[in-house]
Structures are given as C-alpha cells and as structure tokens.
C-alpha positions in Angstrom: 84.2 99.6 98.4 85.4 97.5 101.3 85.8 98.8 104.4 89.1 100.2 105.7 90.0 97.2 108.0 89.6 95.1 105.1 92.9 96.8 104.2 94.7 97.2 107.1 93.9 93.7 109.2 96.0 92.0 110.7 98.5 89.9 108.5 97.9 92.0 105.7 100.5 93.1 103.4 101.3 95.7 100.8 103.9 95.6 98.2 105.4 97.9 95.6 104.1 98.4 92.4 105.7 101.2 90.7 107.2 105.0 91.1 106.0 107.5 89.0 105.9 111.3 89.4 107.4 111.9 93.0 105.1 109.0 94.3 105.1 105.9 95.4 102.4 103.0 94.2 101.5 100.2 96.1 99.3 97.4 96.1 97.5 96.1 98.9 97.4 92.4 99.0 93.4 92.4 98.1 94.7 94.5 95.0 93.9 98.2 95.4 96.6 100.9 94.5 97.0 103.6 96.3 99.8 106.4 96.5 102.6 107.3 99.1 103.6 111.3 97.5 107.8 111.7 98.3 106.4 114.9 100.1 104.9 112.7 102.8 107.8 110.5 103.1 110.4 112.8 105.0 113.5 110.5 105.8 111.7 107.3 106.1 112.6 103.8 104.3 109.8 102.4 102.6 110.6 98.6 101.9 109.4 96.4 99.1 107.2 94.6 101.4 105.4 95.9 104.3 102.6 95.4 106.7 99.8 97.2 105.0 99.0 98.9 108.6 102.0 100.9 108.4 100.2 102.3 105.2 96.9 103.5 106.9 97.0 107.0 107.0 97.8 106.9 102.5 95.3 103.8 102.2 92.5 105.8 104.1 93.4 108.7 102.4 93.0 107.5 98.5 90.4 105.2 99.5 88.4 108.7 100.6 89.1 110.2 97.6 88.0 107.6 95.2 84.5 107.1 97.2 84.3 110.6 96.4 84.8 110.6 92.9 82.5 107.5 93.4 79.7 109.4 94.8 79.9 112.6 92.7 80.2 110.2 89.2 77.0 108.5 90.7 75.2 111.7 91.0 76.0 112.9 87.1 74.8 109.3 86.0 72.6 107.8 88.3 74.4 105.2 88.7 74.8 103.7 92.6 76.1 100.6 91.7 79.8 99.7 94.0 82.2 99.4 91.5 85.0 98.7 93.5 83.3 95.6 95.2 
C-alpha cells in the first residue's frame, strides 16, 4: 500500500464519489476510496473537489484500517503479497 504522502502531496486532489449510509465516499486522485462518516463532519462544507490534504486525518484513518485487515487476512492465508500496490 503506498505510503500516506502519496495521498496527501502537494497538488493532489480528491473528489466525490458517492453518499451512502451517513457517509461520505471519496476518491483520491491515485484511486483509493475512503470514507468521511456525517458524525465527523460537524458544520463543515465538504465540496465536490478538494485538495486531498484537507482529507488526511479520514485518508490515514481508512488507510490504517485496511493495512490491518491486510495484515490479519495475510496471517489466516499466508499470503504477504501487497495487494493494494
């Protein structure tokens, strides 16, 4: 899996890909989804288009979770390969 900066650089975008379930999905220009839960949103305006910076703190978060899930699938199968690239 890439490395958080790969994400987040500078000139990077994100852009909205769908709402479903009191969250948010978006797409980071390199093509990984990640959610933005209404919980965590508060009053803010979340635009179409957006630097993908402002989106850190959700990008790091999923992206966590899924090397995770990574790691634990990788334990029950023995499989280490990166999947995400």
């Amino acid at each position: 899996m890439k490395a958080l900066v790969e994400y987040v650089k500078e000139g990077k975008t994100v852009k909205f890909a769908y709402y479903r379930e009191n969250t948010l999905w978006y797409e980071t220009d390199c093509g990984f989804i990640f959610p933005v839960p209404l919980s965590d949103t508060g009053t803010a305006t979340f635009p179409a288009n957006d630097k993908a910076i402002m989106f850190m703190r959700w990008i790091r978060k999923y992206r966590d979770e899924m090397i995770k899930e990574e790691d634990l699938r990788n334990v029950f199968t023995g499989n280490d390969e990166d999947l995400c690239g």
